[in-house]
N, C-alpha and C positions, 0 to 999 in steps of 0.2 A: 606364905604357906603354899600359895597357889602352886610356886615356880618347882616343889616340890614332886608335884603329878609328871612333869618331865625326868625325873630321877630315880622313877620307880622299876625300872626293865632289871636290876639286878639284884632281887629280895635275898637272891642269895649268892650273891657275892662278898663271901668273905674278903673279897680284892680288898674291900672298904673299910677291910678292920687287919689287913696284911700290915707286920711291921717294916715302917720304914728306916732304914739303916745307910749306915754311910762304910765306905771300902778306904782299907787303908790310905786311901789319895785321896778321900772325900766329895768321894761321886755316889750318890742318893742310889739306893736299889731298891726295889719290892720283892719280899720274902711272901711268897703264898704258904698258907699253912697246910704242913706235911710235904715241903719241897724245900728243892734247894734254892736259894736268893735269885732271882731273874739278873743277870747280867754275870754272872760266875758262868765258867764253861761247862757247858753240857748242859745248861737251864731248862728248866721243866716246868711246861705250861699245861701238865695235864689236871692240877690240883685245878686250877683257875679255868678252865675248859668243863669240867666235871659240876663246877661251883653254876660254871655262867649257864648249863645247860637246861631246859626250861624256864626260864626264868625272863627272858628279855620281854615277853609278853604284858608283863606288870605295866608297862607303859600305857596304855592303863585301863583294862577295863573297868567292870562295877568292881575292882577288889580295892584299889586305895588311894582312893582319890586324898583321903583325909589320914592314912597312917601315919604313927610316928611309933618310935618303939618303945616297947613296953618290956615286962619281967620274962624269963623265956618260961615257955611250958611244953608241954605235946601237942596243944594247936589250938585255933584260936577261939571255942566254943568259951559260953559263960561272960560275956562282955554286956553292958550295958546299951539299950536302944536310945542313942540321944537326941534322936528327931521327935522318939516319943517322949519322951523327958521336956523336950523343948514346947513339942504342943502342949505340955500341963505348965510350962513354967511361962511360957510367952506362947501364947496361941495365936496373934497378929505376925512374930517374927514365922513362925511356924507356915502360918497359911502364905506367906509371901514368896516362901520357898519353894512351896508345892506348886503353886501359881509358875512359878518360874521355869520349874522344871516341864512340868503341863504344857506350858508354850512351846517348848521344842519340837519341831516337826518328828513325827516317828518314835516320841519320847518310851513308851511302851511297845516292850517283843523283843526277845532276846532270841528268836528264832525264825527263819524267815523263806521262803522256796522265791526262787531266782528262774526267770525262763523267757526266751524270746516266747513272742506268739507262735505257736505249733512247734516249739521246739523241745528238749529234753531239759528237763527239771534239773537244775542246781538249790544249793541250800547255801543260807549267808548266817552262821551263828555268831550274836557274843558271848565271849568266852571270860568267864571267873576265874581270876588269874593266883588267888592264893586260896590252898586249903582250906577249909572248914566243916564245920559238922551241920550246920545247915544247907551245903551244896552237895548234892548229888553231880560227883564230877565226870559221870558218862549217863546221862539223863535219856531217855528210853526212845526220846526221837533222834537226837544224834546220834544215836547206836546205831538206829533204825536206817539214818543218811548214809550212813559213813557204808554199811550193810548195800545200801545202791547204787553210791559216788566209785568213781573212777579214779578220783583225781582227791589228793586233800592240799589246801591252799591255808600256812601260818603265817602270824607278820614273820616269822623268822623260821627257816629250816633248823634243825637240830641240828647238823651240819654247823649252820653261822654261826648260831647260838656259843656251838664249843671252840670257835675261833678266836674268841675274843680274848680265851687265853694266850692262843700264839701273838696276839696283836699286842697286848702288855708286856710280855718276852722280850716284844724286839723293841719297842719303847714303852719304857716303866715314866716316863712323863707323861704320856696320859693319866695318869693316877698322881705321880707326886708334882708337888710345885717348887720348881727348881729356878722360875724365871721370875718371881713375883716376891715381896715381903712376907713371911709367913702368915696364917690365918689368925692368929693370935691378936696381931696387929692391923691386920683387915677390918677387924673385927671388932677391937675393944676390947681391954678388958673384961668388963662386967657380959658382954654379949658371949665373948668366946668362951666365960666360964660356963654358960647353959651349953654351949657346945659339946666342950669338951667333958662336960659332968653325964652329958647324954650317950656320946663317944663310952667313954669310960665305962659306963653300965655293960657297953658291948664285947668289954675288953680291950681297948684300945688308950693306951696310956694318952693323955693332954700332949705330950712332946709327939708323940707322932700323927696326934690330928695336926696339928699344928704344920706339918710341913705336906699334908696331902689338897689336892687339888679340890675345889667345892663343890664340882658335879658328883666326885664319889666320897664324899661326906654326905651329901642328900640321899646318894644311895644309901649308904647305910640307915640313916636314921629312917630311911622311906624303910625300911625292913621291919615286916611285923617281925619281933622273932618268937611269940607264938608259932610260928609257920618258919622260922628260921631252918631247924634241922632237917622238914620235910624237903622242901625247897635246897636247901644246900645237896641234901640226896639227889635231887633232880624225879622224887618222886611224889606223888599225890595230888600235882595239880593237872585241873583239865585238860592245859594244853596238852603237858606231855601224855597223860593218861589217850587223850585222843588218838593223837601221834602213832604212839605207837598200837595202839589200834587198828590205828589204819594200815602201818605196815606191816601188819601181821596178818592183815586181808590184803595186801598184794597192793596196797594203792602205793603212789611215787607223793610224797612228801614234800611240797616248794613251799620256799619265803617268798614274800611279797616286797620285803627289804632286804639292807646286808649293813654292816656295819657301818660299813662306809657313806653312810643315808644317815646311820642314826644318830652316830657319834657325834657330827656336827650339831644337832637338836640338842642333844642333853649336853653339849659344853657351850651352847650359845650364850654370852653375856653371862657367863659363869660367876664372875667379880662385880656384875653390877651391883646395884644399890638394891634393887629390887629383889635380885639372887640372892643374897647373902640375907637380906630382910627375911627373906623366906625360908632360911637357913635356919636362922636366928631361931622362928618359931616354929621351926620343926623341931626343935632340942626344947624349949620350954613345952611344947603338949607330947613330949614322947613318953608321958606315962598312958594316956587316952587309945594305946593299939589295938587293945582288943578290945574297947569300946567301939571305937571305930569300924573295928572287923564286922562286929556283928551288926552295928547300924547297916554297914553296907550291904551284906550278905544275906540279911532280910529283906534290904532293896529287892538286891539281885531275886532273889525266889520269889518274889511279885513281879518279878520281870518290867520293874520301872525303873530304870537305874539311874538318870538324870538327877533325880533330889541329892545323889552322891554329889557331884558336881556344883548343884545351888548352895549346898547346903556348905561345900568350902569355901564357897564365894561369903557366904553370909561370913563362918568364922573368921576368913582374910579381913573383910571390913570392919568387924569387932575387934580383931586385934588394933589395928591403926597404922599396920602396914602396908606399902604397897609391895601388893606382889604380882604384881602385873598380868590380872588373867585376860585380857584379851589378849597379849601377844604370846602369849603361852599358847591359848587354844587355836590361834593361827597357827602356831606352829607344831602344836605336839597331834591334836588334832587333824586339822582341815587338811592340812597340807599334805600329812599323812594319808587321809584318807582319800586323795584324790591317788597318791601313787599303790593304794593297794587296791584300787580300783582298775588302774591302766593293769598292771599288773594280773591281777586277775582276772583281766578281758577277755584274753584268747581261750581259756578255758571255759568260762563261763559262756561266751557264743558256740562253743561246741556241747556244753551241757555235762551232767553227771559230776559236776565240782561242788567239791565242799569244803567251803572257805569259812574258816574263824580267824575273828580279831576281837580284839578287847572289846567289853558291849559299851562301850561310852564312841567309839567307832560309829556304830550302828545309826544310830539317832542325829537329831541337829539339822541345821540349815544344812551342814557341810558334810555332812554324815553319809555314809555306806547307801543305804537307802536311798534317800532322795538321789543320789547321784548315779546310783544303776537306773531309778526310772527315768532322769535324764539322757539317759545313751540308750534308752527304748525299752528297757528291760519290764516284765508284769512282775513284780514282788510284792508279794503276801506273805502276812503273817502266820507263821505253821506253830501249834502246838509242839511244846516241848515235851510235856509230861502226859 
């Protein structure tokens, strides 16, 4: 399940539910919906540019760590709290979680002011990455930042974000798998029937999961689709809501990554055992999305967003899967967080930046925080609300 958290950046990318099609010579295309088939001439990557926009940020803050997809609706209000659920049902698994979470350096504050000594104030926010009715997604201090900042700093410019359709355009094998046995057989039988039974919910016949790549299968099931049409619009969540906030107050707009950074993280060991393990149980709990939503999204507005995190570690080892979260959070994590940190240097030493990343970013040994006080920086915790 873990392996899952790495596959969250396209909640709405329909890419992941594009059919897959074969041309009279039987060379594999991706057809993005409401376009013509990528490899036809004159291909058109605005459908998939439009889809990808907003959305890479899912990677992951407090919004899903634990999603899988559920019935669609207009968004994800009305879910079940399962951490409370769990403290009435198992009050020792419960407290071990929160313990856990607890332990993380910085584990609470989803809001933070950033500043050399004597110099000009920056802000470090994490950001809620899928709609909901319990997030206020321009909350009255970020308003208030963005209202003094200079400068706004996302894991991904809007820019990158709608790139990633030109980059499927010119190879549609990033998405489909043309060099491997299909997933079917990857898979199993019985494993790929939960796959494709959870595919299928999305619209996606079993024959064309079947020939797609397993990083954008994770996408898709990563997809609340409670929050599917908002997110497909490229509308309602923080980031973007911020975004263009800020460009509308005159500030310049930078990623802190590009594609070319990320792409490798979410197809790393795409076909391991471990990957595909986590595949597996993301199709068996994709009815649990908007349970999930709202466990999390509670998190999130108590501003403790780590039990997100404990609390998939606890269901990984319930299941009996490996899903290998410490080499995950090496990677989707730490690793990350040190390059949005270089990244965000030169601005943050001259001051007035405001930088959001996923709030699971923030926190941890390896996290946002600890690693700006490392390189000299005073950060403190600011009021959100």
């Amino acid at each position: 399940m873990l392996s899952r958290f790495a596959k969250r950046i396209a909640a709405a990318f329909e890419v992941g539910t594009a059919p897959m099609e074969r041309s009279a010579r039987g060379a594999a295309r991706l057809a993005f919906p409401g376009e013509v088939a990528v490899g036809s001439s004159g291909r058109k990557a605005k459908a998939a540019g439009r889809l990808a926009a907003g959305t890479v940020s899912l990677l992951l803050g407090a919004s899903g760590a634990l999603l899988g997809a559920g019935a669609a609706a207009a968004d994800c209000g009305g879910g079940r709290d399962l951490l409370a659920e769990l403290a009435r049902a198992d009050p020792q698994a419960h407290d071990g979680i929160m313990a856990a979470a607890a332990a993380e350096p910085n584990a609470e504050g989803v809001f933070w002011t950033v500043r050399r000594p004597g110099g000009a104030t920056s802000w470090l926010m994490g950001s809620y990455h899928v709609p909901h009715p319990m997030i206020d997604p321009a909350p009255p201090g970020a308003v208030a930042a963005l209202g003094a900042a200079r400068v706004m700093l996302m894991e991904m410019s809007p820019e990158e974000m709608g790139r990633m359709g030109r980059l499927m355009a010119e190879d549609p094998t990033l998405v489909a798998n043309l060099e491997r046995p299909p997933l079917d057989q990857a898979l199993g039988a019985e494993d790929f029937q939960a796959v494709a039974g959870a595919m299928q919910a999305l619209g996606v016949p079993p024959e064309r999961t079947a020939v797609m790549r397993p990083w954008i299968v994770h996408l898709s099931l990563a997809t609340p689709p409670c929050a599917m049409s908002a997110l497909a619009d490229g509308a309602g969540t923080m980031d973007a809501g911020l975004a263009a906030r800020a460009a509308a107050l005159g500030l310049e707009v930078k990623g802190m990554e590009t594609w070319e950074t990320l792409l490798p993280v979410l197809q790393k060991d795409e076909w391991s055992a471990e990957s595909l393990d986590s595949l597996v149980l993301s199709a068996r709990e994709a009815d649990a999305g908007r349970d999930m939503q709202s466990t999390s999204a509670r998190l999130y507005r108590e501003e403790r967003v780590w039990p997100i995190w404990t609390y998939g570690l606890w269901r990984a080892e319930q299941s009996g899967r490996d899903a290998g979260a410490a080499e995950l959070r090496a990677e989707l994590f730490d690793a990350r967080n040190r390059r949005f940190v270089e990244a965000a240097l030169p601005e943050l030493e001259r001051g007035g930046a405001f930088v959001l990343a996923g709030a699971l970013h923030l926190g941890g040994e390896q996290g946002m925080v600890r690693l700006l006080r490392e390189r000299g920086f005073t950060v403190e915790r600011a009021p959100l609300r």
